[in-house]
DODO-642539 format. One record per residue: residue in one letter; residue number from 1; x, y, z of N, C-alpha, C in turn; chain. Coordinates in steps of 0.02 Angstrom, whole numbers. Atoms other than C-alpha are relative to their C-alpha. Example, Ala and Ser with C-alpha at 12.3 -4.5 7.8 and 13.67 -1.06 7.14 Angstrom:
2
(A; 1; (45; -59; 0); (615; -225; 390); (45; 60; 0); A)
(S; 2; (-42; -59; -3); (684; -53; 357); (-39; 55; 37); A)
***
This chain:
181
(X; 1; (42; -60; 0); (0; 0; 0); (44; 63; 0); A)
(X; 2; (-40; -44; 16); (72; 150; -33); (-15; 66; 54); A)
(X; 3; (1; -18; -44); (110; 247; 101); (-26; 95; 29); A)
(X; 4; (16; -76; -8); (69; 426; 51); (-71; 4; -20); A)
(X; 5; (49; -18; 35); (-108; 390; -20); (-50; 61; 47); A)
(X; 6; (61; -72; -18); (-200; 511; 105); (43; 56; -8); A)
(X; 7; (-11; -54; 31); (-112; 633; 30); (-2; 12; -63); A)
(X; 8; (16; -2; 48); (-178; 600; -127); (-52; 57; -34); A)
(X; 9; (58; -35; 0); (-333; 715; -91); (-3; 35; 43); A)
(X; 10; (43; -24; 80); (-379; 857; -139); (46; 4; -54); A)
(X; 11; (-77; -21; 45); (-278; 847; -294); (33; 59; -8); A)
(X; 12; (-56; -59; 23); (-128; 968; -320); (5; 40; 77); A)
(X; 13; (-22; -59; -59); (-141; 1031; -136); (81; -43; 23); A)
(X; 14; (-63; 8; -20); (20; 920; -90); (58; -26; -47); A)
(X; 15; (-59; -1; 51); (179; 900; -155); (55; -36; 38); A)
(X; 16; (-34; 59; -19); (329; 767; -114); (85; 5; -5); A)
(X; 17; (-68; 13; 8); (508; 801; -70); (32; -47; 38); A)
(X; 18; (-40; 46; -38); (621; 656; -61); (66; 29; 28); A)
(X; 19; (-82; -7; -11); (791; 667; 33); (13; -50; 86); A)
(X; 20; (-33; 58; -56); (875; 569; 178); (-18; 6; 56); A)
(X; 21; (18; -8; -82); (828; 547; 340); (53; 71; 52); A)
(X; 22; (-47; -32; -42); (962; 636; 426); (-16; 76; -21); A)
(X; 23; (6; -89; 20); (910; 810; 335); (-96; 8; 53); A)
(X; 24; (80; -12; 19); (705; 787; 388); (18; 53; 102); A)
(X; 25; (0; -70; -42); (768; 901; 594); (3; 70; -20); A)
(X; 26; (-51; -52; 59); (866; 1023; 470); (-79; 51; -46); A)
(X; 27; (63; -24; 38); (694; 1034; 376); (-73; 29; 33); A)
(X; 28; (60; -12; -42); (562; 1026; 514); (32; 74; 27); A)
(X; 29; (-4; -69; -32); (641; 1186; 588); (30; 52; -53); A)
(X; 30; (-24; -47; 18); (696; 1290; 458); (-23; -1; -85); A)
(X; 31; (25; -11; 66); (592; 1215; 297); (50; -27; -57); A)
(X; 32; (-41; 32; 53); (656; 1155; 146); (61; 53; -35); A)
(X; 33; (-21; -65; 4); (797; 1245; 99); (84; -24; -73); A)
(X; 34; (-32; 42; 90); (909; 1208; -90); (60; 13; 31); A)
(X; 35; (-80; 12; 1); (1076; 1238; -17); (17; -62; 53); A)
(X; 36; (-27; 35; -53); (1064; 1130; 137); (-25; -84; -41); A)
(X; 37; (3; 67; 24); (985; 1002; 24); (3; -1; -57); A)
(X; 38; (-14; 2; 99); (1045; 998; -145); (20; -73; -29); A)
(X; 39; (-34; 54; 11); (1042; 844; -227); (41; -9; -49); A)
(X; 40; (-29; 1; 49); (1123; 751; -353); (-9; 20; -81); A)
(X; 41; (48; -2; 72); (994; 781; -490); (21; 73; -17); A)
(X; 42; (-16; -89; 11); (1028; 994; -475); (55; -10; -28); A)
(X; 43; (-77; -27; 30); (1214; 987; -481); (17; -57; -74); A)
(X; 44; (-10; 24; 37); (1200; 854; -618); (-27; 11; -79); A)
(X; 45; (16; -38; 45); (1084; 957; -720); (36; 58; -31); A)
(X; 46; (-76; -44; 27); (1217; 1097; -698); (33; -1; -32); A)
(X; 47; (-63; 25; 37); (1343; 1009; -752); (-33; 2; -57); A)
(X; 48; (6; -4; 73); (1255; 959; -916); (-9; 66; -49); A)
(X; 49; (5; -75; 37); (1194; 1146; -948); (75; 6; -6); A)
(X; 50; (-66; -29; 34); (1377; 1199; -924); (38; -17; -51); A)
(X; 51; (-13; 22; 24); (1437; 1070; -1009); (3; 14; -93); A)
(X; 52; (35; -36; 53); (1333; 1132; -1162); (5; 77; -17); A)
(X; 53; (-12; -86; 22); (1386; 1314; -1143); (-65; 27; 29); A)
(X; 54; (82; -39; -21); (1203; 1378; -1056); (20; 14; 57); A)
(X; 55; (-4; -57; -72); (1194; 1485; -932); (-65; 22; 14); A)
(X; 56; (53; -8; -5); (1046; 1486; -853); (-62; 19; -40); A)
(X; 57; (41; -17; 46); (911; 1454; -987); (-65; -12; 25); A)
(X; 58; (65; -4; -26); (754; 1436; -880); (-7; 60; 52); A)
(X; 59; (46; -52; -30); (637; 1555; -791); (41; 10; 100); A)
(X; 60; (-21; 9; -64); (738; 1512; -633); (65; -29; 8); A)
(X; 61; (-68; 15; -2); (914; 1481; -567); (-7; -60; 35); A)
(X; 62; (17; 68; -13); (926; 1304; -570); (27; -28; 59); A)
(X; 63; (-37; 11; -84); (1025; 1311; -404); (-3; 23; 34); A)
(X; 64; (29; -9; -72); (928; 1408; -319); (-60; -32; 16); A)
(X; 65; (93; 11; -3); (757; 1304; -325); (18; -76; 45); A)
(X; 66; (28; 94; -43); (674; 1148; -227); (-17; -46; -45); A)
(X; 67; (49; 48; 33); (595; 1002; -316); (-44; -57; 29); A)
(X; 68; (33; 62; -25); (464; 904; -267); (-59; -48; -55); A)
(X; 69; (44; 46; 33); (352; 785; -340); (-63; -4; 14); A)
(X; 70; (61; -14; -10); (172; 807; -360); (-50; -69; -11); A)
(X; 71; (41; 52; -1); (116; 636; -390); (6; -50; 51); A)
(X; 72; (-27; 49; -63); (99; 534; -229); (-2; -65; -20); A)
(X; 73; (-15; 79; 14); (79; 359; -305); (62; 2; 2); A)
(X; 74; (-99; 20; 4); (264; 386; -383); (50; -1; 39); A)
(X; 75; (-43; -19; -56); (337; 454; -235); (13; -40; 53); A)
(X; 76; (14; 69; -42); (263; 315; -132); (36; -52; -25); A)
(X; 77; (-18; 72; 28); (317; 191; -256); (95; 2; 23); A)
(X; 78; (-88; -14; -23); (526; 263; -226); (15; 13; 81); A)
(X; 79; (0; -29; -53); (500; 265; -35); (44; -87; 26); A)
(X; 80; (-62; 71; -1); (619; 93; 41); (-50; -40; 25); A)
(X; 81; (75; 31; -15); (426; 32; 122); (-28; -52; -67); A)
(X; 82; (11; 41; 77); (386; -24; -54); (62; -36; -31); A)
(X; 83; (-34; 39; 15); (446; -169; -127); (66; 7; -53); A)
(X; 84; (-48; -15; 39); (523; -103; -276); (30; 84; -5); A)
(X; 85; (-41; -53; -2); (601; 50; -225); (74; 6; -18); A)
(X; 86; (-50; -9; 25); (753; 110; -283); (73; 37; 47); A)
(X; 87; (-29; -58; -41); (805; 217; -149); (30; -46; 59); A)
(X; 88; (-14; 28; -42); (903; 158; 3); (-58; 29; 78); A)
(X; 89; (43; 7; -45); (820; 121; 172); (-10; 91; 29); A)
(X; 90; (8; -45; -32); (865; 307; 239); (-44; 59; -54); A)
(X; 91; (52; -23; 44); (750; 377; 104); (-62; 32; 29); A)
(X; 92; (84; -18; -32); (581; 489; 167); (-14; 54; -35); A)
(X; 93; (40; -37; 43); (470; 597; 95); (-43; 76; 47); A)
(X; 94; (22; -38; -36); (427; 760; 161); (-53; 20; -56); A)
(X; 95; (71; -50; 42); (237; 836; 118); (-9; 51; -9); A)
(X; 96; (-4; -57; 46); (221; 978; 42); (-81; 16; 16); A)
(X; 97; (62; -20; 13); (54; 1100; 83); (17; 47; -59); A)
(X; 98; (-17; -42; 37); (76; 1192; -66); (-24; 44; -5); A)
(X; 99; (11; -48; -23); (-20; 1325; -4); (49; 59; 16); A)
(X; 100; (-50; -39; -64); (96; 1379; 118); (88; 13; -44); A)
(X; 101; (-72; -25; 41); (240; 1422; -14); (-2; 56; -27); A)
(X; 102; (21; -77; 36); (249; 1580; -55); (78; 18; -47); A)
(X; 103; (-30; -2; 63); (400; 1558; -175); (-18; -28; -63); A)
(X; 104; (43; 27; 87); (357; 1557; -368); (-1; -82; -17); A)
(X; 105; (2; 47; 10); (311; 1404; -409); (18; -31; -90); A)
(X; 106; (4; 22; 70); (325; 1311; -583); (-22; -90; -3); A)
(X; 107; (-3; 71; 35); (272; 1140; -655); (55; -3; -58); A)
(X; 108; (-60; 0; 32); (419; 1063; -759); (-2; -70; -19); A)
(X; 109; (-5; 72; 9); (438; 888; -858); (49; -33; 11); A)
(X; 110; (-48; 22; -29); (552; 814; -764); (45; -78; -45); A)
(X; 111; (-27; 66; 69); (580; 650; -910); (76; 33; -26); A)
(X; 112; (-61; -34; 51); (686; 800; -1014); (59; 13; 43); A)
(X; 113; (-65; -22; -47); (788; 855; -844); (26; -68; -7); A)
(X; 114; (-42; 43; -7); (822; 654; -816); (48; -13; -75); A)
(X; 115; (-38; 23; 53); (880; 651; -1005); (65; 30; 4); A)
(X; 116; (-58; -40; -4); (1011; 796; -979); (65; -47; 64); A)
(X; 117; (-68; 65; -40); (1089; 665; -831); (21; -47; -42); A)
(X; 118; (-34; 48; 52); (1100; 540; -946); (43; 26; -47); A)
(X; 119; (-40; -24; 43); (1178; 639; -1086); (74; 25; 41); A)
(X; 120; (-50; -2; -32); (1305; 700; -945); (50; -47; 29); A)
(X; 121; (-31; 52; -41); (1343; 536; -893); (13; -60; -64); A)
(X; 122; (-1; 51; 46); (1326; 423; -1056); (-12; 9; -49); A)
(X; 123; (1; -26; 73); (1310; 521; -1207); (-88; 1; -24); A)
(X; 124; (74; -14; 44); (1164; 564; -1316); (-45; -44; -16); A)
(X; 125; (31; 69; 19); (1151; 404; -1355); (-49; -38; 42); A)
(X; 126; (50; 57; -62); (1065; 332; -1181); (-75; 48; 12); A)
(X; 127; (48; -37; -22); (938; 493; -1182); (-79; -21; -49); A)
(X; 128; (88; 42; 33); (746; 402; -1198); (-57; 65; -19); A)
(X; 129; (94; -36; 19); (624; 576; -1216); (23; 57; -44); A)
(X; 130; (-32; -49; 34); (747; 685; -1334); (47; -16; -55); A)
(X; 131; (-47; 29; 39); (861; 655; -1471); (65; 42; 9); A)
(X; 132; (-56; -57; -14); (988; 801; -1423); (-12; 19; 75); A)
(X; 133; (-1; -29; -82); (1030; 859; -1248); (-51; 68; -16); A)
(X; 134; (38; -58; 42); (984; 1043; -1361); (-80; -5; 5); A)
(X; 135; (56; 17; 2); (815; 963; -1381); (-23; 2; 67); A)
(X; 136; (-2; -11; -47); (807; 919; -1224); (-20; 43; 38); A)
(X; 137; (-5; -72; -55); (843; 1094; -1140); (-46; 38; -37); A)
(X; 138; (53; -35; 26); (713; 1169; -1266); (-68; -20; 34); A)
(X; 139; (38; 22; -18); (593; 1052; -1217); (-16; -1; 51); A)
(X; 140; (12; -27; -78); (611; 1069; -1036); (-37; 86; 13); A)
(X; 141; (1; -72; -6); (608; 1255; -1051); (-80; 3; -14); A)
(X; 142; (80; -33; 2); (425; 1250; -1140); (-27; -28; 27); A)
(X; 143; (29; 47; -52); (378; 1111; -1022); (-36; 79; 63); A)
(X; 144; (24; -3; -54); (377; 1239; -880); (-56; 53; -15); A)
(X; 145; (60; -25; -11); (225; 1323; -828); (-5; 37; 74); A)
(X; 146; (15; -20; -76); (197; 1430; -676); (-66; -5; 19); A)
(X; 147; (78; 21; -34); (65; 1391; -550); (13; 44; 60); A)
(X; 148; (31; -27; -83); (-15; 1460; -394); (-59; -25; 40); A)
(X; 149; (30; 36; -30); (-129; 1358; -344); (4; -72; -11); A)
(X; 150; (12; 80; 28); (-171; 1168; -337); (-44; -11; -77); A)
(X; 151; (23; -11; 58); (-297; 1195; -467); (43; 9; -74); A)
(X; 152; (-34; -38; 35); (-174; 1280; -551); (62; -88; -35); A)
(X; 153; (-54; 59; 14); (-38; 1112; -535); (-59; -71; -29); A)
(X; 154; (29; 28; 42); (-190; 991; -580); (9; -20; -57); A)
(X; 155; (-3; -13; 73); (-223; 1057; -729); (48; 3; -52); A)
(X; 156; (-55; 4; 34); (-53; 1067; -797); (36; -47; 7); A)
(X; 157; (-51; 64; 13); (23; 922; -732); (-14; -55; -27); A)
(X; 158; (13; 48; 44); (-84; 785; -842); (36; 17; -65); A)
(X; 159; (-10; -36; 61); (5; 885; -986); (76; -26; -7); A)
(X; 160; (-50; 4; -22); (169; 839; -935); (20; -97; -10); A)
(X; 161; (-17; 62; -12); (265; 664; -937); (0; -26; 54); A)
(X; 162; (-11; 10; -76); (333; 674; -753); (-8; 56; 6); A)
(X; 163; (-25; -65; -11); (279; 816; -688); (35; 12; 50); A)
(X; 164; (-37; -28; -72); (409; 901; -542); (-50; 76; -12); A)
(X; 165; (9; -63; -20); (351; 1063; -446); (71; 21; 39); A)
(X; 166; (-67; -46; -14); (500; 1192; -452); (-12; 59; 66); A)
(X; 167; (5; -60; -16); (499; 1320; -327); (37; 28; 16); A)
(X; 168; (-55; -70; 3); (597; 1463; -341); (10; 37; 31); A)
(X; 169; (-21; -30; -70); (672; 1467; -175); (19; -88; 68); A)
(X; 170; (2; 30; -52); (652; 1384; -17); (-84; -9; 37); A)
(X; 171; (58; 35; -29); (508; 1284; 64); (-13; 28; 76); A)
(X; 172; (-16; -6; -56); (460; 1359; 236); (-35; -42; 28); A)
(X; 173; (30; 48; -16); (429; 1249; 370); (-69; 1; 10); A)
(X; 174; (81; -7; -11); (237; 1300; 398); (-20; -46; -48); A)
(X; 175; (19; 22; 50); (232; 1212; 230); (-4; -76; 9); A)
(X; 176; (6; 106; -6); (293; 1028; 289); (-64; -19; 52); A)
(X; 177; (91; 39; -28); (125; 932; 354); (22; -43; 23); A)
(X; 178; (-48; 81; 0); (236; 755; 358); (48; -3; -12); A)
(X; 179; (-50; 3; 12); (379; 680; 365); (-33; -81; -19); A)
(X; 180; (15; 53; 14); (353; 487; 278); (27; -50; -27); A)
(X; 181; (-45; 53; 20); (444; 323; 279); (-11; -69; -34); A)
***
């Protein structure tokens, strides 16, 4: 059973950041916050923009934002509770009221960001939703969408492959509801 489903409803009011156990004190008192938790996925997106010569080609500085995940099945499904998770045991999921954020938000297809890791890590050749990294970073770019409400992430994230919610900043803690293992 998947461990986040009552936070399935109302759709688009919550939102799903993974990161390690050892960060979720760090978070409960001071909120989600992109420098204290930066993962591998940011600085690996970096890398491929630089890599490519870009300098910040989205609506937002890709190292200053959060990411969370707006679909709780998936998030549930990568949690170490579920059988086929991917993630190691110290893995949890903080909830997201997405209310309570008052940094810009965006929806973003997160498929095109995982292609730019791949292309950084194994050439052009291993990337499944793009034929060019180029492609890629175009495609991401018209992917995103800004939102402000749930309504708002709903409606735009069926549009999307995977959708992530960007926000362009830091999470405060009023915002975490849960912490979930």
């Amino acid at each position: 059973m998947n461990p986040l489903i009552e936070y399935q409803q109302p759709p688009g009011a919550y939102a799903f950041h993974t990161t390690k156990q050892e960060n979720v004190d760090a978070i409960r008192q001071d909120g989600i916050k992109h420098a204290i938790d930066t993962s591998s996925t940011t600085s690996s997106v970096e890398g491929a923009l630089r890599k490519l010569g870009y300098d910040s080609p989205f609506p937002f500085d890709q190292t200053a934002v959060t990411y969370c995940g707006v679909d709780a099945e998936f998030t549930g499904e990568m949690l170490p509770s579920h059988p086929d998770s991917e993630l190691n045991s110290h893995t949890v999921a903080i909830v997201v009221d997405v209310q309570e954020i008052i940094a810009p938000m965006y929806l973003a297809d997160m498929t095109l960001a995982s292609d730019l890791i791949d292309y950084l890590y194994g050439g052009a050749g291993i990337m499944l939703h793009a034929d060019t990294p180029e492609e890629a970073i175009e495609r991401y770019r018209e992917s995103i969408t800004p939102v402000e409400t749930p309504d708002d992430i709903v409606s735009h994230a069926d549009t999307l492959t995977h959708a992530e919610l960007v926000v362009d900043g830091n999470i405060p803690p009023s915002a975490i509801v849960d912490v979930v293992q």
